[in-house]
C-alpha positions in Angstrom: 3.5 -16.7 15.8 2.2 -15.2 12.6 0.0 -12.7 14.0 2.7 -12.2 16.4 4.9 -10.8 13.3 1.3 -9.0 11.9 1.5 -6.7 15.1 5.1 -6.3 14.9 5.7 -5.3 11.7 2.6 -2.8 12.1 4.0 -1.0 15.1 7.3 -1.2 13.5 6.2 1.7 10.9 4.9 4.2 13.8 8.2 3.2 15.9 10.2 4.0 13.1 8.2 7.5 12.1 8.5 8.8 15.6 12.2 7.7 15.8 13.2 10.0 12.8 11.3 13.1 14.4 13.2 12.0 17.9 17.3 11.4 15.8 16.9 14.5 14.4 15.1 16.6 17.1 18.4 15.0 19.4 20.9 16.4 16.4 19.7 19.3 16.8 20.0 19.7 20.3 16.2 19.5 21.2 15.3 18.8 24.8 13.3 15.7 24.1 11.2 15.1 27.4 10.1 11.6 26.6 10.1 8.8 23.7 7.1 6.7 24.3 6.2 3.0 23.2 3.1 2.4 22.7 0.0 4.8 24.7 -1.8 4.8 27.7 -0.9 4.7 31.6 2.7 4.1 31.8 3.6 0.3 32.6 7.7 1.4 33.4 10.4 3.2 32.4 13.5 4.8 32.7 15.5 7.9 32.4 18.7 8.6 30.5 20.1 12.2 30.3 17.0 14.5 30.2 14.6 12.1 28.3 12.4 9.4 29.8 11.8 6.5 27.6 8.5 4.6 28.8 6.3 1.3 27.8 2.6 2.2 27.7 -0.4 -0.1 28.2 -2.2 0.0 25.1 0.3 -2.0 22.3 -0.4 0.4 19.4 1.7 3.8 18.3 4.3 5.6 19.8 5.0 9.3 20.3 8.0 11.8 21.2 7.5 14.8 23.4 9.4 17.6 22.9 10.0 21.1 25.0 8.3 23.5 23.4 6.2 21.7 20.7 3.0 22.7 21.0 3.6 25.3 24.7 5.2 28.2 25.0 8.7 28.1 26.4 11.5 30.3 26.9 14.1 27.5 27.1 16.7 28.4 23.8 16.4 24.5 23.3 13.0 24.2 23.1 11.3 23.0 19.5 9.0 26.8 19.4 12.5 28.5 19.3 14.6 27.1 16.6 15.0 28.2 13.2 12.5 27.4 10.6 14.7 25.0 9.0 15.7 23.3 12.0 11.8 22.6 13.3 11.1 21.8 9.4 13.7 18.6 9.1 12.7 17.2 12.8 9.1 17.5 11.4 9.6 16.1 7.9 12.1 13.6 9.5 9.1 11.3 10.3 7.6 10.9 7.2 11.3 10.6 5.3 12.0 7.4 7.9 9.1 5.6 7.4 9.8 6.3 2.9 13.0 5.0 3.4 12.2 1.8 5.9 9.9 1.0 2.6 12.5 1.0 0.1 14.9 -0.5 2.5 12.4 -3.7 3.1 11.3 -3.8 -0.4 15.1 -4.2 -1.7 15.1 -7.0 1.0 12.1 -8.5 -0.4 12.9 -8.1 -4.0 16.4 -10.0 -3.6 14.9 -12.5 -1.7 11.5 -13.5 -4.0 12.2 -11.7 -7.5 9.9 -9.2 -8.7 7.5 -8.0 -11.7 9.4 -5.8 -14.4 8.0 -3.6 -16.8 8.4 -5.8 -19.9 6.1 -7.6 -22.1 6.1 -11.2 -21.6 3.2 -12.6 -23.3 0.7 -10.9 -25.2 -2.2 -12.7 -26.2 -3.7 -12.7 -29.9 -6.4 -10.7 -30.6 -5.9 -8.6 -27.7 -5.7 -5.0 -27.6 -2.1 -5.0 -27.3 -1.5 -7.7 -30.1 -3.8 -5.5 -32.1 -1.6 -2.3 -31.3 1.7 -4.3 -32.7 3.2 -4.3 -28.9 4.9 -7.8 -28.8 7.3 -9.8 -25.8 10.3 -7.7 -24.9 8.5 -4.3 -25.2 8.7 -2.7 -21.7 5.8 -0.4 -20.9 6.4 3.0 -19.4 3.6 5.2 -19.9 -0.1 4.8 -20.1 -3.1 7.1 -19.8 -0.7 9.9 -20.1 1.6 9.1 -17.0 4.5 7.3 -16.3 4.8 4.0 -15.3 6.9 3.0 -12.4 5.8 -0.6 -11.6 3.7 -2.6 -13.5 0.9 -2.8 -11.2 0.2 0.6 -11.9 -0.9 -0.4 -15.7 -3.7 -2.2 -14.2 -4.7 0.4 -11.6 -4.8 3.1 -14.3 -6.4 0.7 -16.6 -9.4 0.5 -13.9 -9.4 3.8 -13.0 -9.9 4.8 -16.7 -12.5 2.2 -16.9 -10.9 1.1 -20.4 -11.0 4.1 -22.2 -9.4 4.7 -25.5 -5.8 6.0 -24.4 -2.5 6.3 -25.2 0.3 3.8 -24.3 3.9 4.3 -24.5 6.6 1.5 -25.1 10.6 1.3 -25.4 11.5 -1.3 -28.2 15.5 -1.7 -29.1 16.1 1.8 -27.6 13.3 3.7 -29.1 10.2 5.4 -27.4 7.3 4.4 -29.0 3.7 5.9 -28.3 0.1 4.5 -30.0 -3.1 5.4 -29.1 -4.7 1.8 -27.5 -8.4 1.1 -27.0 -8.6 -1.8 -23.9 -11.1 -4.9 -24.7 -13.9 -4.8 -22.2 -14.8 -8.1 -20.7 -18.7 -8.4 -20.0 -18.2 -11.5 -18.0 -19.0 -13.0 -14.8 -16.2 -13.6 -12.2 -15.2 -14.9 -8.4 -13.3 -11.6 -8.0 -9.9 -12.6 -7.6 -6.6 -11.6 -9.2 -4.4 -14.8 -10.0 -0.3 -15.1 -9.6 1.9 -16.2 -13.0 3.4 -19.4 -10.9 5.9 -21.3 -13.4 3.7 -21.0 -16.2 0.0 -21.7 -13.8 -2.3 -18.7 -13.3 -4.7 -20.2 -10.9 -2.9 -19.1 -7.6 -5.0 -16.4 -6.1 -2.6 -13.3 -5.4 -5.7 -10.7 -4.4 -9.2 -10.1 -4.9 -11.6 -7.4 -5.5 -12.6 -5.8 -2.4 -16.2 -7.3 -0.8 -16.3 -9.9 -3.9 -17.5 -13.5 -4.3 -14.3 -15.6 -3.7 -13.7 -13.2 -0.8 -16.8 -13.4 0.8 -17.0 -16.9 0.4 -13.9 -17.2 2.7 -10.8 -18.0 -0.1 -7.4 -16.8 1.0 -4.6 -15.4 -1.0 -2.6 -18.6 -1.9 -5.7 -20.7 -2.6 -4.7 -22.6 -5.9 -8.1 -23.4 -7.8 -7.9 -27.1 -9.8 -11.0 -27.4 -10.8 -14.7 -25.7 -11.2 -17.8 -28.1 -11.4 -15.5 -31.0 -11.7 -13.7 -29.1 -14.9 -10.0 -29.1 -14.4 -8.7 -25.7 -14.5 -4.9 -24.7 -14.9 -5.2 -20.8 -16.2 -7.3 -17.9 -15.5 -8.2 -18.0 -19.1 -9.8 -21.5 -18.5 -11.1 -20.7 -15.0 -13.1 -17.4 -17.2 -14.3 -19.6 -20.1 -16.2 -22.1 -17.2 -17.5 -19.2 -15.2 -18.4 -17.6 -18.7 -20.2 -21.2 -19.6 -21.8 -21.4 -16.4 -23.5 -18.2 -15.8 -24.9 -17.1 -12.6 -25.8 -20.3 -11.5 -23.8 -20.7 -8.1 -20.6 -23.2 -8.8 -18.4 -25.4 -6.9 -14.7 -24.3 -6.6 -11.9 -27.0 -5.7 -9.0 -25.5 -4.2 -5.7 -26.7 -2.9 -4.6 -25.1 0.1 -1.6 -26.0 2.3 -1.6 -29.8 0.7 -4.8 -29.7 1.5 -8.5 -30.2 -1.2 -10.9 -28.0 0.1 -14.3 -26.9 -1.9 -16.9 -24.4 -1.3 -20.1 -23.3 -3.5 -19.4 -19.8 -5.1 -22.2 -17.6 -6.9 -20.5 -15.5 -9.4 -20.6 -11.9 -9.9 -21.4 -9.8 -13.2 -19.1 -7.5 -14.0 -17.1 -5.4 -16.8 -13.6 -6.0 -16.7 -10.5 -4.7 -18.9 -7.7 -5.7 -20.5 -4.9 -5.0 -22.7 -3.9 -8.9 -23.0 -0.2 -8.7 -21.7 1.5 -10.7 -18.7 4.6 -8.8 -17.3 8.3 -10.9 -16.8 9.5 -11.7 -13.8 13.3 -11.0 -12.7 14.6 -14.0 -10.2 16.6 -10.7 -7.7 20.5 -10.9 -7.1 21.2 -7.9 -9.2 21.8 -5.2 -6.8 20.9 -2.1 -9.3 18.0 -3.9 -10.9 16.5 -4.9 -7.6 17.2 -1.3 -5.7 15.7 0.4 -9.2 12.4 -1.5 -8.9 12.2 -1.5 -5.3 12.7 2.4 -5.9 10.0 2.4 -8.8 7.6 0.4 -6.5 7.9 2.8 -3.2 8.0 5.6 -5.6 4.4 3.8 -7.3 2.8 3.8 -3.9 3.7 7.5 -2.5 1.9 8.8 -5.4 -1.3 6.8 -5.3 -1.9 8.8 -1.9 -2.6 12.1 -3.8 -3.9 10.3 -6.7 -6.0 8.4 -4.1 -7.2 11.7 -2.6 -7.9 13.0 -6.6 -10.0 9.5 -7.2 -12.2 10.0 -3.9 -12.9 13.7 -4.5 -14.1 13.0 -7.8 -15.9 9.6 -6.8 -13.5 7.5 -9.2 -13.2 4.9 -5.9 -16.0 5.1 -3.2 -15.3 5.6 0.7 -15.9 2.6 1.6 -13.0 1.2 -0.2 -10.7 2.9 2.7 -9.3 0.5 4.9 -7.3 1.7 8.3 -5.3 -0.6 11.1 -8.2 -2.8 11.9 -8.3 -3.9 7.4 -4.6 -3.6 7.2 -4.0 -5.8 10.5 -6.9 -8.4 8.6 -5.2 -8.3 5.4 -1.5 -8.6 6.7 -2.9 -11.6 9.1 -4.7 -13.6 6.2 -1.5 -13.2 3.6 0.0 -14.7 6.5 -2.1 -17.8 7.1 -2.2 -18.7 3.4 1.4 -18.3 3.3 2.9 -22.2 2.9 5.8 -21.7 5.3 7.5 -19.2 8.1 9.7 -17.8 5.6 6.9 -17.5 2.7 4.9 -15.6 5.2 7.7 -13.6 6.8 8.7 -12.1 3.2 4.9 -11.5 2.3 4.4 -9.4 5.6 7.7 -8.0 5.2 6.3 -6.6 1.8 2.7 -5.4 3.2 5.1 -3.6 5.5 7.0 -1.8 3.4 3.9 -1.1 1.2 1.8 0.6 4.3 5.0 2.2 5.5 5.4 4.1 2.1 1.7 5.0 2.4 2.0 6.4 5.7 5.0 8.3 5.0 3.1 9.9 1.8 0.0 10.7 3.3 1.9 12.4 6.5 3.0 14.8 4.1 -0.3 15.9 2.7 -0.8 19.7 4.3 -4.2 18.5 6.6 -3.8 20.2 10.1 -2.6 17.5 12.6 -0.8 16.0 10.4 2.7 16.7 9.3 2.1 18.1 6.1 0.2 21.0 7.8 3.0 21.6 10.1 5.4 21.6 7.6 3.6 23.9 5.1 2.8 26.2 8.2 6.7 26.7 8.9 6.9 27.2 4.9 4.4 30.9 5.5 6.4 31.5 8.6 9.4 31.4 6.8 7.9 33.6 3.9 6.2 36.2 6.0 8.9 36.3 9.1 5.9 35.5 11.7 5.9 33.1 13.8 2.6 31.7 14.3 1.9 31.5 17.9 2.1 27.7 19.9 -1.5 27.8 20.9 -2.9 28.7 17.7 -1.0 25.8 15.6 -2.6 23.7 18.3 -6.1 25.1 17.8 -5.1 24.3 14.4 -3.6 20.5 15.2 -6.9 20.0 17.5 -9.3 20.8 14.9 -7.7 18.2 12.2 -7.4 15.9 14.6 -11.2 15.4 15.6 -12.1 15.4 12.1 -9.0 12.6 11.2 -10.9 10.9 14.9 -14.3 10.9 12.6 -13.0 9.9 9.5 -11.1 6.9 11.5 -14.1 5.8 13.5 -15.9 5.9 9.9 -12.8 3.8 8.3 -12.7 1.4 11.4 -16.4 1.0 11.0 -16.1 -0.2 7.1 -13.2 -2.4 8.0 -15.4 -4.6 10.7 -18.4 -4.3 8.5 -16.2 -6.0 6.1 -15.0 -8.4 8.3 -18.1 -9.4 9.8 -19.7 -9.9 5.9 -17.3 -12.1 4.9 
């Protein structure tokens, strides 16, 4: 039943990103040949009006074919023949549907679960933050020079910078407050996992570090770790002082999972971590404008990692191999899933990874690389500039080229992502 929902929710973003390109393409008065679910031979279908509306044999994607979209035509209704603007909001209509299913979900999600804020609610002594004079109540807003718009984004810029010396900006009563802050590095060894605040306990794992120990070793998000070499653990803080203690010697790691002890023998990983020393607060949901703001912030957050993203690759920040495509994101979704302690626990968590990947998809569809729609719209942007229309056949020379190289760099993606599988 879970990976039942896992495949659902998956298709559900590509259903929804062709069904904005088919609404508005049937607004304005578009002869939409068919709406297809799914690819393949045909398995059925039927026709209403002028557009047939089929069931494929491969479960996975959907497309809408339109008259004139990538032929010539002389029909007045045909996509090639409408106005710039008209072809621009069927095109962009896409991308805009899949943004908006991910704020729509996240809202859901939010109200249901709570969420992470922006303020301070801890901030331990002799950290860099308690040594910078930020205390609880502060509510961070900016750091490395860019704004904050969720509070996971402190720690990605936090790694991305690998601890730098930077500037941090706060509000406290009202007042913007920025100080220059210099991150304590951690020379420590670690099982490579991020832990969940869970009233009070940070031993819950919440995610881990791509390809790392605890991963490897088969942990799931969920896992709640009591004890290391027979050492009773409650915090991450005690969980780093055993591992710092123990070294590299491999250890064992007693976990609860689903009412159920398990244990397996862990080698740690040396590393260099960093930190500021500050937990974030937690808001229970049920205010409307607080939850819709954050759930904004957070869609907002993950649009603009996909050109960040791009920025980091380019200039080898993160490393190709940390890409993950349908096969990883169908493997993540699935194990969030099964460590999820009940239907509804796991329906909200997939529910979230859903809105996540359908924010990403929406953002990267708008990134101007032929065959996607970013190229199509920025190609209606010089035909609107210069008065040309770019002839059908060489957009799709265009569209073709892009879309081998996107066939590569998905083979190469798909490739990492059962690598990563099999390793684990």
């Amino acid at each position: 039943m879970r990976l039942l929902m896992v495949f659902m929710a998956f298709n559900l973003i590509v259903m929804i990103h062709e069904l904005g390109h088919f609404t508005v393409a049937k607004l304005a008065g578009i002869k939409v040949k068919e709406f297809s679910l799914f690819v393949g031979p045909r398995l059925f279908g039927f026709t209403k009006g002028e557009t047939t509306y089929s069931l494929r044999l491969f479960p996975i994607l959907a497309y809408v074919k339109m008259e004139g979209e990538e032929e010539e035509s002389e029909s007045e209704r045909a996509f090639i023949n409408k106005p710039v603007w008209v072809r621009a909001a069927v095109i962009a209509a896409g991308p805009l549907a899949n943004l908006f299913l991910a704020f729509l979900i996240i809202t859901i999600v939010y109200s249901a679960t709570g969420y992470n804020t922006r303020v301070v609610s801890q901030v331990d002594v002799d950290s860099a933050a308690y040594n910078m004079g930020i205390k609880s109540g502060d509510k961070i807003v900016g750091y490395a020079n860019k704004h904050i718009y969720d509070p996971t984004e402190v720690i990605l810029f936090l790694h991305i910078t690998k601890g730098e010396p930077t500037q941090i900006k706060i509000k406290r009563d009202g007042k913007t407050i920025k100080t220059d802050i210099t991150p304590k590095i951690e020379r420590d060894y670690h099982l490579g996992f991020y832990a969940n605040n869970v009233e009070g306990e940070t031993n819950i794992i919440s995610d881990f570090i791509s390809g790392s120990p605890a991963e490897k070793a088969g942990m799931q998000q969920g896992d709640k770790i009591v004890s290391l070499n027979d050492i009773g653990v409650t915090s991450i803080e005690e969980i780093k002082a055993v591992l710092r203690e123990n070294g590299e010697a491999a250890i064992d790691v007693y976990f609860e999972r689903q009412g159920r002890r398990e244990i397996l023998n862990i080698t740690p990983e040396y590393s260099e971590n960093y930190s500021l020393g500050i937990m974030f607060s937690r808001a229970d949901g049920g205010g409307l404008f607080g939850t819709m703001g954050s759930a904004a912030g957070f869609t907002f957050s993950n649009i603009r990692m996909v050109p960040y993203s791009l920025y980091w690759l380019i200039t080898g920040k993160v490393s190709f191999r940390d890409m993950t495509g349908p096969v990883g994101i169908v493997s993540t979704m699935n194990e969030v899933a099964k460590s999820s302690e009940t239907f509804m626990d796991a329906f909200l968590n997939i529910l979230l990874w859903t809105g996540l990947i359908s924010a990403a998809i929406g953002a990267t569809n708008l990134v101007p690389f032929p065959a996607l729609d970013g190229s199509k719209l920025l190609i209606l942007i010089i035909e609107g500039v210069s008065r040309k229309k770019i002839p059908a056949d060489k957009e799709a020379v265009i569209a073709s080229i892009g879309f081998f190289i996107l066939i590569g760099l998905s083979i190469f993606v798909m490739a990492n992502d059962i690598m990563r599988f099999i390793v684990k």
